[in-house]
N, C-alpha and C positions, 0 to 999 in steps of 0.2 A: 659128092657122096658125103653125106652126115654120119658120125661114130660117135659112140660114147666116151665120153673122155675117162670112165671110171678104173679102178684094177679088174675088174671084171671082164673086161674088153679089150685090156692087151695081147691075150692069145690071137683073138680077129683082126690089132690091128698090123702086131709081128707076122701073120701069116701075108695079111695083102700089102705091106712094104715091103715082104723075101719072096713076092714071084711076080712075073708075068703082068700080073694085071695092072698093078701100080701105075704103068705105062698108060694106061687108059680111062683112070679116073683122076677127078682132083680131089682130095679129102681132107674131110674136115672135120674138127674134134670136138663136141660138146655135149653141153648136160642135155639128160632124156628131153626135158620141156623142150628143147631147140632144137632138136633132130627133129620133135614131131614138126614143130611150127613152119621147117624147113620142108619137110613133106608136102605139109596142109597147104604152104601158098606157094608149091613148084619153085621156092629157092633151091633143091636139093630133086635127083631124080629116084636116089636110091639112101636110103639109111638105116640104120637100125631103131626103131622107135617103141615109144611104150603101146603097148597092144594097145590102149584105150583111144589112142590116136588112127585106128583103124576105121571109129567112127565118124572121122573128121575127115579124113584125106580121099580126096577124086581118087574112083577105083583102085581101091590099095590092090597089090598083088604080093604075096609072101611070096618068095624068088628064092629061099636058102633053107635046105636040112639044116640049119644051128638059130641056137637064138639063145637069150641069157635067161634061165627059167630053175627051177630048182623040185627036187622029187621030193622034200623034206624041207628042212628051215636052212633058209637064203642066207642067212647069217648079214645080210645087209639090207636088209627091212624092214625097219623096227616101228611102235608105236615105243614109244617111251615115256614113261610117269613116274611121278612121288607117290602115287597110290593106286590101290588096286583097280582092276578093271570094274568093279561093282559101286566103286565112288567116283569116279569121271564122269564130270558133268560138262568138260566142255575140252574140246581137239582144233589144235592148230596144224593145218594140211602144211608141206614140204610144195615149196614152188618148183622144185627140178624136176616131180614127177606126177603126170596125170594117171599112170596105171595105181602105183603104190596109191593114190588120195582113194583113188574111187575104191582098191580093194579094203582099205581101212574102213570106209564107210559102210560095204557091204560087212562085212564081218562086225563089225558095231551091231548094227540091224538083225545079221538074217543069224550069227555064232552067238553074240554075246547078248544079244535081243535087248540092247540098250539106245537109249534118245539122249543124245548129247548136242551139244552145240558146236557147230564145224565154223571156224574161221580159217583166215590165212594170214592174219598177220597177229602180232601183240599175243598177251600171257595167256596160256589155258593152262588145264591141270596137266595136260599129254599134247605129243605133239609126235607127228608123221614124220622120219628121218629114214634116207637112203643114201646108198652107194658106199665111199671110202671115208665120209665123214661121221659113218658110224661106227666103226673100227676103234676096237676095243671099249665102248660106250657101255657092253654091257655090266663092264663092273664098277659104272660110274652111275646109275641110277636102280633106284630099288624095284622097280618092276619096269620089266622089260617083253615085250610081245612080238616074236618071228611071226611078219605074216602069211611067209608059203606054211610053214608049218600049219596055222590055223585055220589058213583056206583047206589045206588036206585033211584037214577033221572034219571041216563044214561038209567036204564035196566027195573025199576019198580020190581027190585029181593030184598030180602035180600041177605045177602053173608056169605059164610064161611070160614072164615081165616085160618082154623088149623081141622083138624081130626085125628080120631083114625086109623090108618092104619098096617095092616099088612104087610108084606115083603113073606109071606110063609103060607101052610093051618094051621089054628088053630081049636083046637077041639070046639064043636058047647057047650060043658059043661062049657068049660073053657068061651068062651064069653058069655055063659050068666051070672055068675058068676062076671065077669068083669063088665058087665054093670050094674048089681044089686048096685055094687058097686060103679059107678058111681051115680048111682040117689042116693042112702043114701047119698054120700056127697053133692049132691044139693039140699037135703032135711034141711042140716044140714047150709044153707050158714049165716039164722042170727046166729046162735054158730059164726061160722066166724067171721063175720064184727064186733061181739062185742069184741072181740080180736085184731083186729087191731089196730092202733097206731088213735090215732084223726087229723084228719088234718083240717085246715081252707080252701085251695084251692082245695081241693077233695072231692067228695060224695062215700063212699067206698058200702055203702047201696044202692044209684040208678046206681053205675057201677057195681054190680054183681046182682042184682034183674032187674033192668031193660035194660042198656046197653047193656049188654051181652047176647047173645040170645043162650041159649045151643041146643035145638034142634036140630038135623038134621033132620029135613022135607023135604017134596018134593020141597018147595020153594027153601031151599040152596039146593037140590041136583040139582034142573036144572043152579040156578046159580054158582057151582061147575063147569058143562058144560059148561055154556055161559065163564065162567073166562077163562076155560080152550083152548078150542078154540082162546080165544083174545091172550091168552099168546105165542099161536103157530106163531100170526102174528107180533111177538114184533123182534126186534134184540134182542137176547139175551144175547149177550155180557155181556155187562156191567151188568146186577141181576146177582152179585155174591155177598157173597159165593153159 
């Protein structure tokens, strides 16, 4: 089993280390890019991955009510620039995430109705950044872009960045076990945050209680769909890995 190694995802991974099931998988801790990549070539039979890897992996199956998604701004997916969105002329994509690349790119296009130049490596004017490495960043660059925030203006959806997904059939015992598992560790998330380290430019309390919206509801399952569709219309080139 593939997990995201982010703060995001310690509630899911304190829930399946405190029960039952721990016994019956082996787990494994990495960035979104490697969950998926572990999906797509059956190194992994179950993970949490970036939705965009849905279009990659033999017979995905969602298996879990939770996923890591946000009904507002994600507070951990940023575009980040020296200048406004109306002078970006060129974006360098984040190698840990194929959903974040592709939802930047849509929102370029279909929000900001701007033609920019997408790389992945070397200087642009902006650049695609996720997870804990964006933590407190926003008061370190002059223009900064939430982009569940701006998907919900584009679509009026919330979104979901990351789900539980299967690669192959899993017994219907084992996922419920699984998920029990999940909600005890998001029952457990102040345990969490009082263990975490204190910071001045992060709120670690309203980024996993409010921020972070675990559900998977019918809200993110249809913009699961809506994402998915946009992504068919992208050049895909360049969102790699």
């Amino acid at each position: 089993m593939s997990a995201v190694s982010y703060t995001n995802t310690l509630p899911f991974i304190y829930g399946l280390q405190h029960s039952p099931v721990i016994d019956q998988i082996e787990l494994s801790l990495d960035v979104p890019s490697s969950c998926a990549h572990k999906l797509i070539y059956n190194e992994a039979d179950l993970g949490i991955v970036p939705v965009a890897a849905l279009l990659e992996i033999p017979s995905p199956e969602i298996v879990s009510e939770y996923c890591l998604g946000a009904s507002g701004a994600v507070n951990s997916v940023f575009i980040f620039s020296g200048k406004p969105m109306e002078e970006i002329g060129s974006l360098r994509l984040d190698s840990q995430s194929r959903t974040s690349n592709g939802l930047a790119q849509i929102l370029l296009r279909d929000y900001w109705k701007r033609e920019v130049q997408v790389v992945t490596e070397g200087e642009a004017d902006a650049y695609v950044e996720i997870g804990d490495r964006t933590f407190g960043k926003q008061q370190v660059h002059p223009y900064t872009y939430d982009l569940a925030w701006f998907w919900k203006q584009l679509t009026g959806l919330p979104f979901a960045f990351a789900t539980w997904v299967a690669n192959k059939p899993i017994e219907a015992s084992f996922i419920g076990l699984f998920n029990d598992a999940l909600a005890y560790g998001l029952a457990q998330r102040e345990k969490l945050i009082g263990q975490l380290p204190q910071r001045l430019d992060f709120d670690y309390r309203h980024y996993l209680m409010e921020n972070i919206d675990y559900r998977y509801d019918e809200g993110k399952k249809k913009a699961v769909s809506e994402f998915l569709k946009l992504m068919k219309t992208l050049d895909r080139e360049p969102i790699n890995p």
